[in-house]
N, C-alpha and C positions, 0 to 999 in steps of 0.2 A: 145534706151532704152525709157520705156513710164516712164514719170514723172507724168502722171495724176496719182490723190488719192481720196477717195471715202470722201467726208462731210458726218458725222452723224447727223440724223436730226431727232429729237423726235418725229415727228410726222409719220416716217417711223412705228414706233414700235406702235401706237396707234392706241385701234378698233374701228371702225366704227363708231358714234354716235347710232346706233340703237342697234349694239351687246353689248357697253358698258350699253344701256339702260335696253336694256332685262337683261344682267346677273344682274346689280342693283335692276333689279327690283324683279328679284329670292331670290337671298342672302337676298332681304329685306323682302319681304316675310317668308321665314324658317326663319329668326332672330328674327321678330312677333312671329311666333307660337312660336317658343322656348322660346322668353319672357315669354311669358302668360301662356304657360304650366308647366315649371319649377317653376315658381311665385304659379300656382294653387299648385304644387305637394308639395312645399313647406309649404305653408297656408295652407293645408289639413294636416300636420304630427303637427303642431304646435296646430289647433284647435281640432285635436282627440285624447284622450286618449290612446286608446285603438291600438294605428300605429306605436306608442312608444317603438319598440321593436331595440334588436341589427340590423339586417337584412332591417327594414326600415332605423335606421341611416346613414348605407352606401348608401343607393338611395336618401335620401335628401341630403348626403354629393356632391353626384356625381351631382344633381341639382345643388346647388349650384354653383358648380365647372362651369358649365354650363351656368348658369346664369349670373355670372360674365365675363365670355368667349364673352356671346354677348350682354353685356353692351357695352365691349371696342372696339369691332371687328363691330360690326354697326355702329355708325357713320361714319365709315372708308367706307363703304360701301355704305352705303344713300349721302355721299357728291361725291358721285364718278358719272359721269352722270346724274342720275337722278335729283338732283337737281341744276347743271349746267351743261349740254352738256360738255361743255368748256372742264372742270378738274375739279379737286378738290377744295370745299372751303378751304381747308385749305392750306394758303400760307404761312404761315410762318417757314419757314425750322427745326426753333428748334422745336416745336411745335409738327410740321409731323414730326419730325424724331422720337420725343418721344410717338407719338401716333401709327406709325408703330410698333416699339418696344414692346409697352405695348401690342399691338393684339399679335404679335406674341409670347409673353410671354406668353399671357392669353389664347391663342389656345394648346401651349405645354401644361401648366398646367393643363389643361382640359382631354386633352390626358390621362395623365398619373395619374390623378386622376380617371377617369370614367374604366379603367382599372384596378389598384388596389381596387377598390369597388365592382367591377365584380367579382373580385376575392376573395374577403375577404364576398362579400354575398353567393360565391359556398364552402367558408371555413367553416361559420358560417351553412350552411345550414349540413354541414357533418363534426362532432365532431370528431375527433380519441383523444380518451383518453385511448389504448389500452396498454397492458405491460408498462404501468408507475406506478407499485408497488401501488395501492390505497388500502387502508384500509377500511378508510370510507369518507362517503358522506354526506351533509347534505341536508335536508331536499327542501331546495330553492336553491340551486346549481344550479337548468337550471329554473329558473324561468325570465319569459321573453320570452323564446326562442320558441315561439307559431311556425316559421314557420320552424322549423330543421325539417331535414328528414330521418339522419343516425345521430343514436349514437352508438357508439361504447366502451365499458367499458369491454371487454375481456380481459383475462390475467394478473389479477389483485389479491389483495389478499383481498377483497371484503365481509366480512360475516353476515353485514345487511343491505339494505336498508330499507329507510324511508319512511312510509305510502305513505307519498301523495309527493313521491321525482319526481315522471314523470307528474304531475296535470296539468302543465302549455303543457305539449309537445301533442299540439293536431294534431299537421302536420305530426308526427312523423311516419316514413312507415318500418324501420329497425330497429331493435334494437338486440344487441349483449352484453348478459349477459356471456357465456358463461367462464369457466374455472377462477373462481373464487372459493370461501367459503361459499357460502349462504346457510342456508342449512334450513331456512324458509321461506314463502312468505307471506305477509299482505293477505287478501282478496281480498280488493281493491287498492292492489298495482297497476295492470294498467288500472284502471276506466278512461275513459276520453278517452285513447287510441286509437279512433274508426277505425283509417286509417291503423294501423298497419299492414302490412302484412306479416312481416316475424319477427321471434320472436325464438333465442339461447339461451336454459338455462340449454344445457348439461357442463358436469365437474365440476358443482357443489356437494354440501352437502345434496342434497334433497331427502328423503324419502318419502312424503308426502306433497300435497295440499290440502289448502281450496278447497272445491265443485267447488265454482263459482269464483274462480280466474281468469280465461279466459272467462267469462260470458260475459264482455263487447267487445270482440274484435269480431267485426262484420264481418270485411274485414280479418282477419288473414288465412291466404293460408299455412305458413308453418312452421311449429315449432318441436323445433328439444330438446329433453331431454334424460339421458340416458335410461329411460326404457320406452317401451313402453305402460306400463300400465300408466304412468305421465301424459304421451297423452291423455287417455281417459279423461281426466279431460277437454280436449279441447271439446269433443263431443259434451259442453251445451253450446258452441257455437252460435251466427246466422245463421254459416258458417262450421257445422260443419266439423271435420277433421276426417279420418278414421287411428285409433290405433289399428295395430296388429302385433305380430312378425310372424316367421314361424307356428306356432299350438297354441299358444295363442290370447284370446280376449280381449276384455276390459269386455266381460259379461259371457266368461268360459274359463279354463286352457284349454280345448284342442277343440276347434271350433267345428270343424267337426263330424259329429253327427257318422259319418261311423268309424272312428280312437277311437271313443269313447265307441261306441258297439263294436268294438274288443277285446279291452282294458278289458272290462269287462267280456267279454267272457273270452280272454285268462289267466284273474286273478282268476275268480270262478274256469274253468279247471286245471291251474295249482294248486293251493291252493289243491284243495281237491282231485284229480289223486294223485299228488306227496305223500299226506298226504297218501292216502290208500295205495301206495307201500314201503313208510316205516312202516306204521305198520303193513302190510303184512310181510315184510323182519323180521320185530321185536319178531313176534310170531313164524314164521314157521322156523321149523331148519331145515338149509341147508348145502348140505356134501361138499360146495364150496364156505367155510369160506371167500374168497378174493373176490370173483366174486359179495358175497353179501353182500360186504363192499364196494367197490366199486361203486355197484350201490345204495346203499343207499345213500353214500357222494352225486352220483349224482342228486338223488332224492332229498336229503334237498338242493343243493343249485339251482334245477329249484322251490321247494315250498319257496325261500325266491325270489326269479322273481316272483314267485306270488304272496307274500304280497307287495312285491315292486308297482307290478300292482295295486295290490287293494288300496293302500293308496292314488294314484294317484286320481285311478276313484271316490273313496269317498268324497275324497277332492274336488274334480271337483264337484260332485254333490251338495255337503253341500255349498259351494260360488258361484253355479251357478246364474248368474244374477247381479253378482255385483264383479267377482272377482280381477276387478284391485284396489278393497280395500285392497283387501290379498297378493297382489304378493309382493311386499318384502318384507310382515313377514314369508310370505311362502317362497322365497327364501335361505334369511338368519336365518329361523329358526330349530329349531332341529329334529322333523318331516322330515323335505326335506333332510336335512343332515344322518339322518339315513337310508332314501329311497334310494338315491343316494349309501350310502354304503352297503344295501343288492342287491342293478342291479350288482353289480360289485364282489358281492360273487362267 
């Protein structure tokens, strides 16, 4: 049986003098710049006003965090090689045990604060304030929040905001009004807005905007209301957006110049055909009483297709140029309602 056994010898486990130098002189290195970087980012949020926002709190927070990381975690590093080959200045066991500690407390804490800030600046950066029942809002409610990107206020019961409620959100690139109660809009409700690009303000109360409501959104690519004559409001845009349904415009009820000369064809023709063969039928007596009741019935209800026709085409002409001023009084008015009820005589 072999009785030989292996001595442990510290110096087995120790690197080189030159590899210990190089990493010391690494670690001490990045622990500099991290000094003086962190020091600047923090100086710079303290001497500016204007840096003061939630979203910079959490990145000065995380300096911090940082900074204090390589207060305690460098010395440990600069007395290691560098400045004794040897070992470490520091010999005294209580001392090192408690400055081991404190690094490696102060490297965890870093950790998990520079992660929670990450996290809490991609929170801050996108609001959901969505289906939580809101009524109202005031005024400075995001005031501050210069670099948010998504706000979200859908699903809400919502039925005014306030003038100048977005003034502060200049980063702002999404915004989600949608499925609320508003059912009017300031003028300069989103002035300032410039970055906006996508912009929900269907399922609401809206009838009607201000001209130049959307005047300031430069960058806006897509917006979404339920009618698409609301849209045209977007058109005095930078950027304009194109507003049309199936055969409506934003500048005639029925676009197309070919569907429009039909339309008025087939209303003069029906109107005044239908009319001479009823009162053809009306005068001339005929010895086949059914056959000329019959096609009279059918005669008046093709001449009420052609007032049907005609109210259309007139209407078209008389708001030509401007008709998404009229379309939901034209939709919802009694004109349309009566039209709709002779197509279907």
């Amino acid at each position: 049986m072999n009785n030989t056994s292996a001595v442990y010898s510290p110096d087995q486990t120790r690197c080189s003098s030159s590899v210990s130098e190089t990493v010391t002189v690494v670690l001490s290195t990045v622990s500099l710049l991290a000094l003086m970087g962190n020091s600047l980012v923090i100086l710079t949020f303290i001497k500016s006003v204007s840096l003061k926002n939630s979203s910079n709190y959490y990145i000065v927070n995380m300096a911090t965090s940082d900074l204090v990381c390589v207060l305690l975690n460098w010395p440990l590093y600069a007395t290691e090689g560098m400045l004794k080959p040897g070992g470490s200045l520091i010999t005294n066991s209580a001392f090192a045990t408690i400055c081991c500690k404190m690094g490696i407390y102060s490297r965890s804490v870093s950790y998990v604060v520079s992660i929670l800030s990450l996290m809490l600046v991609a929170v801050d950066r996108f609001i959901v304030t969505a289906d939580n029942r809101l009524f109202q809002l005031s005024g400075t409610v995001f005031k501050g929040l210069e670099e948010l990107k998504t706000l979200d206020l859908s699903y809400n019961q919502i039925s005014e905001l306030p003038r100048n409620i977005f003034a502060d959100l200049k980063g702002l690139e999404h915004l989600f009004l949608n499925n609320n109660k508003v059912n009017q809009l300031h003028a300069d409700i989103f002035h300032g807005l410039q970055n906006l690009e996508r912009l929900h303000l269907q399922g609401n109360l809206l009838k009607a905007l201000p001209l130049e409501v959307f005047a300031g959104l430069r960058n806006l690519k897509y917006l979404k209301l339920d009618s698409f004559s609301l849209c045209c409001y977007a058109t005095r845009t930078a950027n304009p957006l194109s507003a049309q349904d199936s055969c409506s415009s934003c500048n005639r009820m029925i676009e197309d110049s070919g569907p429009r000369k039909i339309i008025w064809l087939l209303g003069v023709l029906a109107v005044l055909g239908n009319l001479a063969v009823i009162a053809w039928r009306l005068i001339r007596r005929d010895d086949h009483p059914v056959q000329t009741c019959l096609l009279t019935n059918l005669a008046v209800s093709d001449f009420l297709m052609g007032v049907y026709l005609m109210i259309v085409a007139i209407q078209d002409q008389i708001w030509a140029g401007a008709y998404f001023n009229f379309d939901l009084t034209w939709r919802s008015g009694t004109l349309c309602k009566l039209a709709g009820a002779l197509s279907v005589l």
